[in-house]
BAFI-3210 file (N, C-alpha, C; in Angstrom, 3 decimals, decimal comma, padded with zeros to 6 digits):
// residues 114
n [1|2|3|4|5|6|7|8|9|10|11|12|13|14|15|16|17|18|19|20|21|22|23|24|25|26|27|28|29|30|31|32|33|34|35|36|37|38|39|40|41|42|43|44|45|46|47|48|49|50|51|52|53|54|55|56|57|58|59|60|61|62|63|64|65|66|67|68|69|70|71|72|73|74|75|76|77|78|79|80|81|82|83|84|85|86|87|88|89|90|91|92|93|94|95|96|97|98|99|100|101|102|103|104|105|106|107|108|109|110|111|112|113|114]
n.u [000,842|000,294|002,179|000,616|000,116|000,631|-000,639|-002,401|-006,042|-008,880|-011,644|-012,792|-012,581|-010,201|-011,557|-009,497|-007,590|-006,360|-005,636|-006,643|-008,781|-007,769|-009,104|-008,977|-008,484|-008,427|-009,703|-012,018|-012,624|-010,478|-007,862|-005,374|-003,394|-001,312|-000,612|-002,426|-004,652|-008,168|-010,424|-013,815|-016,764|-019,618|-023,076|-025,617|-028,735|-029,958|-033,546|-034,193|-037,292|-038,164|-038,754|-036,750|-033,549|-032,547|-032,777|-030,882|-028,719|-028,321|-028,323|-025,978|-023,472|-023,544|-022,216|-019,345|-016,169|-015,329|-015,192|-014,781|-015,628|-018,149|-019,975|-023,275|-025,620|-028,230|-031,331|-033,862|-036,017|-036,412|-034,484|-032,604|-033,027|-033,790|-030,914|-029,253|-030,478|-030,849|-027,757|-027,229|-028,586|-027,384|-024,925|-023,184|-020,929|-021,894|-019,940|-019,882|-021,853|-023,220|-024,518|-025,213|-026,487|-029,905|-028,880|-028,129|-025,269|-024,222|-021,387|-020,472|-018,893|-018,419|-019,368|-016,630|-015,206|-016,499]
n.v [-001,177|002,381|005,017|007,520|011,099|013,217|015,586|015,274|015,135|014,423|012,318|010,362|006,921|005,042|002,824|001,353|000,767|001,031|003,668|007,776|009,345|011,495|014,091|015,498|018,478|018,532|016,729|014,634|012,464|011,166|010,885|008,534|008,464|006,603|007,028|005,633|006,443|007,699|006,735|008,062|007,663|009,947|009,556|011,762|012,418|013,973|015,448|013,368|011,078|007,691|004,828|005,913|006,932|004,347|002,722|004,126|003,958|001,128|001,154|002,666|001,215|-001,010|-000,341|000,037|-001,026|-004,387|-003,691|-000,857|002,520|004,227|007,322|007,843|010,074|012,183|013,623|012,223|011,306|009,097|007,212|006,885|004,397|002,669|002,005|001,336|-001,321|-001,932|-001,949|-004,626|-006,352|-007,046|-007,708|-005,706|-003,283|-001,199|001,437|003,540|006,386|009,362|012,194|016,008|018,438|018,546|016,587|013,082|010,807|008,275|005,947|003,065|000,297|-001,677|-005,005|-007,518|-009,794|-013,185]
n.w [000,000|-000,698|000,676|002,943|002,646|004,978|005,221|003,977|003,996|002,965|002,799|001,649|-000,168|-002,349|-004,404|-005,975|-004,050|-000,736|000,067|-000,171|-002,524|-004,785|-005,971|-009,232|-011,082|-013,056|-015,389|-016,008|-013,020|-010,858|-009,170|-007,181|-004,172|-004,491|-007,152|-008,864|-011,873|-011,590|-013,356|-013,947|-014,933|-015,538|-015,192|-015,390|-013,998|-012,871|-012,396|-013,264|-013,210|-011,540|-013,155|-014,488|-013,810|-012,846|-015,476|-017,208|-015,805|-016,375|-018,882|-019,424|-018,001|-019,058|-021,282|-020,578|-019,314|-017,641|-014,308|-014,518|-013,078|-012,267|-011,900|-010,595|-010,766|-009,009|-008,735|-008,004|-004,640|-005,004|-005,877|-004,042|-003,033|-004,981|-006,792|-005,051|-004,731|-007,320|-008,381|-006,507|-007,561|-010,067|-009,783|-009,180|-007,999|-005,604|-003,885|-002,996|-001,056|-001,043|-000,552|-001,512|-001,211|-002,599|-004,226|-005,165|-004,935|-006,392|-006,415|-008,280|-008,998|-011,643|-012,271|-011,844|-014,810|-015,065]
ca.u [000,000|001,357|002,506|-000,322|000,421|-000,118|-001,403|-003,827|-007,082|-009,748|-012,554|-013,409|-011,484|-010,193|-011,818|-008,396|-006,142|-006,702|-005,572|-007,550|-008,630|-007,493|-009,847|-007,979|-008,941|-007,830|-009,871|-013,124|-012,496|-009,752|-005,887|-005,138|-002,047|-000,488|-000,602|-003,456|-005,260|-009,011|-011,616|-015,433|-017,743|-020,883|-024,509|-026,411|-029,350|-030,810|-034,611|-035,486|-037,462|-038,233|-037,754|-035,232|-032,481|-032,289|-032,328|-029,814|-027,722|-027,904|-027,314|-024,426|-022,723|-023,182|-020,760|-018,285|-015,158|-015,364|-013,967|-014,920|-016,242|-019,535|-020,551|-024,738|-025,938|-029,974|-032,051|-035,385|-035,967|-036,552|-032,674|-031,603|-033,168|-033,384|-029,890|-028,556|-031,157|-030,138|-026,628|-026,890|-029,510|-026,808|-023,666|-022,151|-020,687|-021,862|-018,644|-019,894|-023,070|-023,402|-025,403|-024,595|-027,543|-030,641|-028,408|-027,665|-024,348|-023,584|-020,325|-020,477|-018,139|-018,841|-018,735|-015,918|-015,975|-016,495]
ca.v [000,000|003,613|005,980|009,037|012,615|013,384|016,632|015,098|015,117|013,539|011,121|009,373|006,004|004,567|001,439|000,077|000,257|002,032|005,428|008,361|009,798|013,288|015,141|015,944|019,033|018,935|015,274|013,859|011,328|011,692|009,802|008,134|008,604|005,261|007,551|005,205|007,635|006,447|007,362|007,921|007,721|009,832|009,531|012,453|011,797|014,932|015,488|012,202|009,987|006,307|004,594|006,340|006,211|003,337|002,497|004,463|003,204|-000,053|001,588|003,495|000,360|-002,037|000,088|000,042|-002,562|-004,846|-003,211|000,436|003,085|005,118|007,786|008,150|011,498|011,923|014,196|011,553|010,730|007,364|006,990|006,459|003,299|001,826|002,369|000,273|-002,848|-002,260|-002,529|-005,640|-007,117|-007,065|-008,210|-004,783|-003,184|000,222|001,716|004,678|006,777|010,493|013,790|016,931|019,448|017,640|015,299|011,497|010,426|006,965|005,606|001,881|-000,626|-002,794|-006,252|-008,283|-010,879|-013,947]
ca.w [000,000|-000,998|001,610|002,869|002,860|006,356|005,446|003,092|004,497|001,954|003,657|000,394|-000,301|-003,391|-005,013|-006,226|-003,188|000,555|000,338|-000,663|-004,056|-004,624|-007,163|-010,505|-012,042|-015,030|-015,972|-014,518|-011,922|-010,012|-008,927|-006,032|-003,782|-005,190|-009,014|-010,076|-012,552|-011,594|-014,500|-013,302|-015,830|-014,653|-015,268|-014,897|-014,014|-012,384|-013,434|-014,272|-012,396|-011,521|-013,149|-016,033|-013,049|-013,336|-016,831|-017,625|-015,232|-017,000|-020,194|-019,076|-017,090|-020,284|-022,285|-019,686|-019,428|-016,117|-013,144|-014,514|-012,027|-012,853|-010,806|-010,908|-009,875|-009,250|-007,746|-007,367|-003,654|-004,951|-006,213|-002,667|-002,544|-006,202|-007,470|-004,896|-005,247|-008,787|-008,199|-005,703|-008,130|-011,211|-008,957|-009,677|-006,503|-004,734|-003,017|-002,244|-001,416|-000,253|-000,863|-001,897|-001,427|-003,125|-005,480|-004,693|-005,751|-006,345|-007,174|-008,539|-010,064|-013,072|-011,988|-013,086|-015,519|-013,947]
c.u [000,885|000,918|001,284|000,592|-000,078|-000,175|-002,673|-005,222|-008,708|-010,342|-012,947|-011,871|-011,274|-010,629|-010,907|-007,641|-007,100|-005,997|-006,488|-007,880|-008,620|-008,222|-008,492|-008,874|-009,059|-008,582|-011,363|-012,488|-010,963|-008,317|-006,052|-003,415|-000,923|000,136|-001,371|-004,119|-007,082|-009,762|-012,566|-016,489|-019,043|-021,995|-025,390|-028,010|-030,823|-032,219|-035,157|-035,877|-038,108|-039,362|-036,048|-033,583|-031,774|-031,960|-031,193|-028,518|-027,047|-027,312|-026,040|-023,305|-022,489|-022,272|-019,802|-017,489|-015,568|-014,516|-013,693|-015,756|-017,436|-019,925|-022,265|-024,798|-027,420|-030,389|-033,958|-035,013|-035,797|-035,403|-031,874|-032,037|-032,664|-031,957|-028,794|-029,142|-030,429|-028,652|-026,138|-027,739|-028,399|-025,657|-022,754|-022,156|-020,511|-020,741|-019,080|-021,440|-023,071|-024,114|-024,897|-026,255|-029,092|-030,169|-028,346|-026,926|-024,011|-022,079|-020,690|-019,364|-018,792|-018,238|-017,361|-016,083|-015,859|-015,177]
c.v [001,237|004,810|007,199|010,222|012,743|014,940|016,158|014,432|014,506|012,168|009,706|007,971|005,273|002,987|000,458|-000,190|001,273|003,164|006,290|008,880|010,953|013,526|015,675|017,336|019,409|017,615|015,093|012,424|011,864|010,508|009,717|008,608|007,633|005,900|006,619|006,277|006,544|007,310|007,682|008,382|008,168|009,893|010,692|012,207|012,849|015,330|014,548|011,523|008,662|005,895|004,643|006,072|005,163|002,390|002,871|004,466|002,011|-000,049|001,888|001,886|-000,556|-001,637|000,173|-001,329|-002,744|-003,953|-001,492|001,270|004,068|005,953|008,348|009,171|011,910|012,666|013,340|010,909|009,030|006,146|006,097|004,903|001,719|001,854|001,505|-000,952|-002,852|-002,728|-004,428|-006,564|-007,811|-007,515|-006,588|-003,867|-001,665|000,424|002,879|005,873|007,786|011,320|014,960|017,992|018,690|016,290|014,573|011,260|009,321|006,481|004,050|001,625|-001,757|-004,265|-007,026|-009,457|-012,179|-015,408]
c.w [000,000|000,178|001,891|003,159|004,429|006,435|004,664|003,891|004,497|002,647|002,586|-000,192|-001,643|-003,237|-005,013|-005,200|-001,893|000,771|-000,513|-001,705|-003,589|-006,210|-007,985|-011,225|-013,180|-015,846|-015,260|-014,311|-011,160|-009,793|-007,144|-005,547|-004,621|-006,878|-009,569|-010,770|-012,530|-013,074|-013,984|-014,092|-015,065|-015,771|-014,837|-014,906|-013,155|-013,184|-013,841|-013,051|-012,287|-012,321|-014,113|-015,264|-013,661|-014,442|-016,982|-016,660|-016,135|-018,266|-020,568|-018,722|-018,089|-021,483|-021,525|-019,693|-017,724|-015,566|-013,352|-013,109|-012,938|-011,257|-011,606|-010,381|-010,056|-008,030|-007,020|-006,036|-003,850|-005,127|-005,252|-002,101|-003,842|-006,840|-006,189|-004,698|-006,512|-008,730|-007,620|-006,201|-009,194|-010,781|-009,203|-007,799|-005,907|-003,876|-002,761|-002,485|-000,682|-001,011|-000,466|-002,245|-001,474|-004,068|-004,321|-005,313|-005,233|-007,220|-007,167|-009,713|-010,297|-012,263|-012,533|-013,640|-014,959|-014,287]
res [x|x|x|x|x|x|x|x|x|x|x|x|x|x|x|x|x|x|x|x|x|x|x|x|x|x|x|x|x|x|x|x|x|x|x|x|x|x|x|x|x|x|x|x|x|x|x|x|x|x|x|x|x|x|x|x|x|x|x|x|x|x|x|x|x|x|x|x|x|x|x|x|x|x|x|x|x|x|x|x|x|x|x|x|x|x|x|x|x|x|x|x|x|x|x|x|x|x|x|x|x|x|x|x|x|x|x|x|x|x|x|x|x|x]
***
């Protein structure tokens, strides 16, 4: 495992390894301490509701290679429930779930292949 900054502060944990992702501004998604460069394919998703979410989750996630990250982002109350059945329905694996005002942001990885 790669060394922390012990000024770095960041609550949010990387997928691939246990240290933290540091936001890239120059890219969407963001790098880990280790220099993984992660990707994060998002989904906007604000405005629609159940069940389009969802769909287009599935849409989004079936063009993706195994072991990709997708971040969903959805303002329907209903998000916070369906979007991780969906996930745990499809074997694909919610890592992370917080809110930001009225949004719901889900981060999920693409199952891998079996």
């Amino acid at each position: 495992m790669a060394e922390h900054s012990k000024d770095h502060d960041k609550a949010c944990g990387c997928p691939f390894c246990d240290v933290p992702v540091c936001p890239d501004p120059n890219e969407e998604g963001g790098s880990c301490l280790s220099a993984h460069k992660l990707k994060i394919h998002l989904v906007d998703c604000v405005g629609l509701y159940c069940p389009v979410p969802v769909m287009r989750a599935k849409e989004e996630i079936d063009a993706l290679e195994p072991g990709a990250l997708m971040e969903i982002v959805a303002d329907d109350p209903a998000a916070e429930s369906d979007i991780p059945s969906w996930a745990k329905r499809t074997g694909n694996e919610l890592l992370r779930v917080w809110k930001e005002g009225n949004e719901l942001h889900f981060w999920v990885q693409k199952k891998k292949e079996d």
